[in-house]
N, C-alpha and C positions, 0 to 999 in steps of 0.2 A: 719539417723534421718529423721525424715519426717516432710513433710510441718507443717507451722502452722497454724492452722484453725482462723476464723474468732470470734471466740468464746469469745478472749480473748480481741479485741477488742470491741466487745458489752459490755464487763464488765468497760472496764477501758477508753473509747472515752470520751471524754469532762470531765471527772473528775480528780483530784489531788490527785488521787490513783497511788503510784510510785509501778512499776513493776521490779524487780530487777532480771535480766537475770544470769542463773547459768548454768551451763554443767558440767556435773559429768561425771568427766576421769575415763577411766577403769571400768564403767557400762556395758556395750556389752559383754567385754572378763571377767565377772567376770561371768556374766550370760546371757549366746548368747541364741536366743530365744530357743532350742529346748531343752534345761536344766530345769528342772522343779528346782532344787537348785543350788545358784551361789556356785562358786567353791572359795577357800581361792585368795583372791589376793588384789592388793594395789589399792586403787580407790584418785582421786584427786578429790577438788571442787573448781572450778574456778568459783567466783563469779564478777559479774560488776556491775559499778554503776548502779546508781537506771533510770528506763525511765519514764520519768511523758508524758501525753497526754490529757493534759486541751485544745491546740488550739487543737486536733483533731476533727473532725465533729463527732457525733453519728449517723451516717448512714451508708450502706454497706460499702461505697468507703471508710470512715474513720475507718470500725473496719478492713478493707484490711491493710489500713495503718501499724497500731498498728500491727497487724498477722507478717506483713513485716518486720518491723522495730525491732519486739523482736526476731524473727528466725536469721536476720544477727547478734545482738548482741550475743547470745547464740552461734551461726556458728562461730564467731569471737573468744569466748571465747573456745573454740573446737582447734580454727585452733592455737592458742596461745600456751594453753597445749602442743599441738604436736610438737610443734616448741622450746619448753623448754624454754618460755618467763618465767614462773611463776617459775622458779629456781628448782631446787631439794632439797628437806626438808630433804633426807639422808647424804647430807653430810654438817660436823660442818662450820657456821660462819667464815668468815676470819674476822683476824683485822686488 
């Protein structure tokens, strides 16, 4: 995955717009770049709470922040997947 640009803080620095961090499992190996069509397979969405950023400043140093702060939540929700935090939806409920 690649850095996250500054972009997303410009939009969302000092305002009570919540950005809600997602990582879609099995994206890459469904369709790795050199595949013009993803191929059949099982994808996961791991989504996180929502990030709101009203104290951030609306300036470089504050849309860096926001860049920062949504890439580790996103990286986190990535590293959680992999670790089989979020369970396996193939197999039934115990009771």
């Amino acid at each position: 995955m690649a850095r996250f640009q500054p972009g997303i803080g410009a939009l969302v620095a000092g305002t009570d717009v919540p950005v809600v961090p997602c990582f879609p499992g099995g994206a890459f190996a469904a369709r790795p770049p050199q595949r013009l069509w993803p191929r059949p397979g099982r994808l996961r969405l791991a989504i996180g709470p929502a990030l709101r950023f009203e104290g951030v400043a609306n300036d470089r140093a504050g849309w860096a922040v926001v860049a920062s702060s949504c890439e580790s939540a996103v990286r986190a929700l990535g590293d959680d997947l992999r670790r089989g935090v979020w369970g396996d939806d193939r197999r039934p409920p115990t009771a």
